[in-house]
ChimeraX commands (.cxc) that place a marker at each C-alpha (Angstrom):
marker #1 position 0.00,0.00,0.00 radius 0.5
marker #1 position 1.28,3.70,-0.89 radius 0.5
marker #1 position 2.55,6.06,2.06 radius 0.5
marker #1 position 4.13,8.85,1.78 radius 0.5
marker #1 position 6.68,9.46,5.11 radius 0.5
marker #1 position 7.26,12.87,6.25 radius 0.5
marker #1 position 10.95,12.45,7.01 radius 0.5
marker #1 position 12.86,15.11,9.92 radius 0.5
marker #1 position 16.13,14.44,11.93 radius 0.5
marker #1 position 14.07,11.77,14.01 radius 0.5
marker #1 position 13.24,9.20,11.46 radius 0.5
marker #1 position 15.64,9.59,8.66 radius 0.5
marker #1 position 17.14,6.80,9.37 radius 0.5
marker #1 position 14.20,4.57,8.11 radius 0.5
marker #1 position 15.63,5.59,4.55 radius 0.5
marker #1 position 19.42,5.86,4.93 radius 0.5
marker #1 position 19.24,2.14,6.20 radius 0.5
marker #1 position 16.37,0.96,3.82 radius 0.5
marker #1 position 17.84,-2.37,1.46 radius 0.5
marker #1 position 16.27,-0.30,-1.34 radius 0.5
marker #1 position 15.61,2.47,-3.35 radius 0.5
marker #1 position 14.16,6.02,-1.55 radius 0.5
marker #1 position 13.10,8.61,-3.44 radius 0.5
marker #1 position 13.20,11.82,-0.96 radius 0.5
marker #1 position 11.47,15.32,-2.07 radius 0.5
marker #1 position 12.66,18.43,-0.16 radius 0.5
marker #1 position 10.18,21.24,-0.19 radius 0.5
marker #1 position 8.91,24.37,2.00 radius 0.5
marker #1 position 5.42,25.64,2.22 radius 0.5
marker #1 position 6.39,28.69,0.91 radius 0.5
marker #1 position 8.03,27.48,-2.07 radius 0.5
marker #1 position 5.99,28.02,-4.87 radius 0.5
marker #1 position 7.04,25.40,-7.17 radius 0.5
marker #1 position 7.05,23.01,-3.97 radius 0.5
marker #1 position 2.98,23.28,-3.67 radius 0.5
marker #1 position 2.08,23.07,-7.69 radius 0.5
marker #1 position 4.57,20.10,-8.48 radius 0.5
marker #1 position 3.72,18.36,-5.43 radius 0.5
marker #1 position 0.65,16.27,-7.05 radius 0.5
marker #1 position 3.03,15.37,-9.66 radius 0.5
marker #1 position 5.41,13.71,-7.18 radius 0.5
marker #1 position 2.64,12.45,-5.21 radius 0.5
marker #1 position 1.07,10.80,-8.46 radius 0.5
marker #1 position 4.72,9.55,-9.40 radius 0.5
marker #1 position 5.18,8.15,-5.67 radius 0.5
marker #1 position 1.73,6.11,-5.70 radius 0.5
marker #1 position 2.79,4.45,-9.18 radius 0.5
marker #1 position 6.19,3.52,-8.85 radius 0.5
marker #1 position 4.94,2.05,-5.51 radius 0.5
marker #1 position 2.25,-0.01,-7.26 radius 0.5
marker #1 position 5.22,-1.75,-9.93 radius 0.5
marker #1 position 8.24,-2.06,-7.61 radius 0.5
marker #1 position 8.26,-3.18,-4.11 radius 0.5
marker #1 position 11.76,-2.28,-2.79 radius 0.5
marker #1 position 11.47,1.70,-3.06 radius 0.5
marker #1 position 9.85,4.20,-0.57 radius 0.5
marker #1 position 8.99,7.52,-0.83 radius 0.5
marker #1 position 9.16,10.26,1.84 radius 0.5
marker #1 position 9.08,14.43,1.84 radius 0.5
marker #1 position 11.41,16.34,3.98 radius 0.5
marker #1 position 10.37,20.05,5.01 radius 0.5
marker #1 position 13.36,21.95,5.06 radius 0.5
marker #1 position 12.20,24.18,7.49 radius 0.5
marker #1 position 11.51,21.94,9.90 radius 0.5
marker #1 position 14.57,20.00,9.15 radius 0.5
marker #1 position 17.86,21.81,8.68 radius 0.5
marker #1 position 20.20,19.23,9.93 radius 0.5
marker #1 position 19.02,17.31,6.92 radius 0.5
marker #1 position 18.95,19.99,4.50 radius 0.5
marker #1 position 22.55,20.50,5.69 radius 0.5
marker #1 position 23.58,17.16,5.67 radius 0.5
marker #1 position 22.28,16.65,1.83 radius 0.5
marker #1 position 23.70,19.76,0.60 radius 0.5
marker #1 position 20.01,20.64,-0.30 radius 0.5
marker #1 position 20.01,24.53,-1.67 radius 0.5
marker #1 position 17.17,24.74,-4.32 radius 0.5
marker #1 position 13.63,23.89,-4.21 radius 0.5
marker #1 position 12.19,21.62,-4.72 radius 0.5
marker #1 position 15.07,18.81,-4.49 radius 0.5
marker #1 position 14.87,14.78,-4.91 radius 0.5
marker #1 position 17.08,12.55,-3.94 radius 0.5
marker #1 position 17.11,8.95,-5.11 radius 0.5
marker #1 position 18.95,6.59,-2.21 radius 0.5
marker #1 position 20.39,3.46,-3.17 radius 0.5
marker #1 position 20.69,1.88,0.10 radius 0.5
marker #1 position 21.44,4.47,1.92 radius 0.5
marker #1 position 23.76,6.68,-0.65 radius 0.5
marker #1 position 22.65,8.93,-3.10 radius 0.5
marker #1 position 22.81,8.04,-6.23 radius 0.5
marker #1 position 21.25,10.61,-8.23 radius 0.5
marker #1 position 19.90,14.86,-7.25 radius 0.5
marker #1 position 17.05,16.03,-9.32 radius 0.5
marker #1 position 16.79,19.53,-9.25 radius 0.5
marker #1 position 13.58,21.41,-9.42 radius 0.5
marker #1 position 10.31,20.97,-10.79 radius 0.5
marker #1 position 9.76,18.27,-13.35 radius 0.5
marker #1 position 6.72,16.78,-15.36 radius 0.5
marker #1 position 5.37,13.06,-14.60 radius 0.5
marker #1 position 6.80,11.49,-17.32 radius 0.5
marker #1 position 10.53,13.22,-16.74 radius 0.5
marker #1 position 10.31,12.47,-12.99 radius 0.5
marker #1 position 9.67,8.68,-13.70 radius 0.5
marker #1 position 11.99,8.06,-16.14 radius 0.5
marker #1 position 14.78,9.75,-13.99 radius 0.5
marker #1 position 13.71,7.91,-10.56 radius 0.5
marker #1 position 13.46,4.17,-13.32 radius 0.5
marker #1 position 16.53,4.69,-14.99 radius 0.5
marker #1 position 18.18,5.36,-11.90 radius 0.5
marker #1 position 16.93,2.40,-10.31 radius 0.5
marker #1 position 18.45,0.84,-13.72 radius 0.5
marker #1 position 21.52,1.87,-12.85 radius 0.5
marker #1 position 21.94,0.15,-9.71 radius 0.5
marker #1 position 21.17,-3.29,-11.00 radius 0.5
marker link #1:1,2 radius 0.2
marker link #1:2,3 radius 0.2
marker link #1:3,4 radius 0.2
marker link #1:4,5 radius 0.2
marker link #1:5,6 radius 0.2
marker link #1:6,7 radius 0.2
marker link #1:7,8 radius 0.2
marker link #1:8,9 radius 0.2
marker link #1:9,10 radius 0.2
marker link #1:10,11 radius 0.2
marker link #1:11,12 radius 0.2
marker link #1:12,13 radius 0.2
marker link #1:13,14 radius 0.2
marker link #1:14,15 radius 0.2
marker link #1:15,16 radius 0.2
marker link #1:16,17 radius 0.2
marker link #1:17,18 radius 0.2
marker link #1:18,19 radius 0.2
marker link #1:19,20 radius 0.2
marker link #1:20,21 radius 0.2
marker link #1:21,22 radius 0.2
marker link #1:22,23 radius 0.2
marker link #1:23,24 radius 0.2
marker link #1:24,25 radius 0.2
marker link #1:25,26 radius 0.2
marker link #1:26,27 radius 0.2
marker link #1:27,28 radius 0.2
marker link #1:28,29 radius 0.2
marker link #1:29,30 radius 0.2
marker link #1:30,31 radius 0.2
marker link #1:31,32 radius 0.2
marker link #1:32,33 radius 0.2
marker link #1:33,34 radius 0.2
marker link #1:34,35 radius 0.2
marker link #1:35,36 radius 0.2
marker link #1:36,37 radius 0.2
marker link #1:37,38 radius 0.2
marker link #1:38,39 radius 0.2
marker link #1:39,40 radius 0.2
marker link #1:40,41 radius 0.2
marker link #1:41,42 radius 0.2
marker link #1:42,43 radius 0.2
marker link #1:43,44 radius 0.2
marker link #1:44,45 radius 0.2
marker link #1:45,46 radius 0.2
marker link #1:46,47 radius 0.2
marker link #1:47,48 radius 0.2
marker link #1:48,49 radius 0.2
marker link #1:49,50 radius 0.2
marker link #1:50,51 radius 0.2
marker link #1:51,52 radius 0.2
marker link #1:52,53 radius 0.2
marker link #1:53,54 radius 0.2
marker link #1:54,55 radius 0.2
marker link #1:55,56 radius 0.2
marker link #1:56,57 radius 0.2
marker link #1:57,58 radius 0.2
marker link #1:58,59 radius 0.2
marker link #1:59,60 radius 0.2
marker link #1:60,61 radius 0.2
marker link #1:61,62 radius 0.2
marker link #1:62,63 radius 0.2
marker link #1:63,64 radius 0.2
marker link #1:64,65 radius 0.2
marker link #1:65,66 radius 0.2
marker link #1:66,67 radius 0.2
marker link #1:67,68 radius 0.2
marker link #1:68,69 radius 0.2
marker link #1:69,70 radius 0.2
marker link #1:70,71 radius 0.2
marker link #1:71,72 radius 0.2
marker link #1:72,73 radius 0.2
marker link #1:73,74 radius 0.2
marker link #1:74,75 radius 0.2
marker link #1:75,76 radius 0.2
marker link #1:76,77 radius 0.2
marker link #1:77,78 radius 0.2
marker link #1:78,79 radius 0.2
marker link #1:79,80 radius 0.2
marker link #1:80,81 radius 0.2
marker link #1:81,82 radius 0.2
marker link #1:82,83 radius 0.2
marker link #1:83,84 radius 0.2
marker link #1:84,85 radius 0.2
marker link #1:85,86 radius 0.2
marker link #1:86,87 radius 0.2
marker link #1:87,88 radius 0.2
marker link #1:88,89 radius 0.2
marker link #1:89,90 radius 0.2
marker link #1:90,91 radius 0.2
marker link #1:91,92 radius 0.2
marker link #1:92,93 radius 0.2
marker link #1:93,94 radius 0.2
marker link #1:94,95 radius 0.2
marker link #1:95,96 radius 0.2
marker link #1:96,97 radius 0.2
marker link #1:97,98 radius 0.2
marker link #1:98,99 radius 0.2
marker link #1:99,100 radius 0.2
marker link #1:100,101 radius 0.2
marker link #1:101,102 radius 0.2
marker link #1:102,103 radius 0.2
marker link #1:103,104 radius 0.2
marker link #1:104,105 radius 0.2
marker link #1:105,106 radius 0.2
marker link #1:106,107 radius 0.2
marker link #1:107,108 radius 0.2
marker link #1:108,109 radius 0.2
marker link #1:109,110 radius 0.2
marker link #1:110,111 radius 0.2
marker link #1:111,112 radius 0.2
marker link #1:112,113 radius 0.2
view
């Protein structure tokens, strides 16, 4: 079943130790961009679920969250970050349409095999 985490500096570990893919988005409410592509990434999140079973997906609020923000090197919004078992293995910057989000996040994923 799809759930998307909301991720801070108390949880993170649940993805930095995950056997799998995560696919992180960091975002602010007052971002702009953040609040019109989030349906997108939402939409992407609950499909991708639905055909592979080893990635999660999780939001991180960078307000609420600095350490992390810090620890990513996250300085534009929004930001993704696709985690290969814990390490990042790819940074999408910005906002990006359905179909460009899921072939980045699947050929990513490609990568890794």
């Amino acid at each position: 079943m799809f759930q998307l985490i909301e991720y801070n500096e108390d949880n993170y570990s649940d993805y930095e130790w995950f056997d799998g893919f995560a696919v992180i988005r960091f975002y602010a409410d007052w971002c702009a961009p953040c609040v019109q592509n989030f349906p997108v990434f939402e939409q992407c999140a609950e499909q991708l679920s639905a055909q592979h079973a080893q990635i999660k997906f999780g939001k991180v609020n960078v307000d609420q969250s600095p350490i992390l923000t810090l620890r990513y090197n996250v300085y534009g919004l929004p930001s993704t970050l696709i985690f290969y078992r814990g390490q990042i293995v790819k940074r999408i910057a910005g906002v990006k349409t359905l179909s460009e989000l899921r072939t980045i996040i699947e050929r990513a994923m490609c990568e890794q095999d």
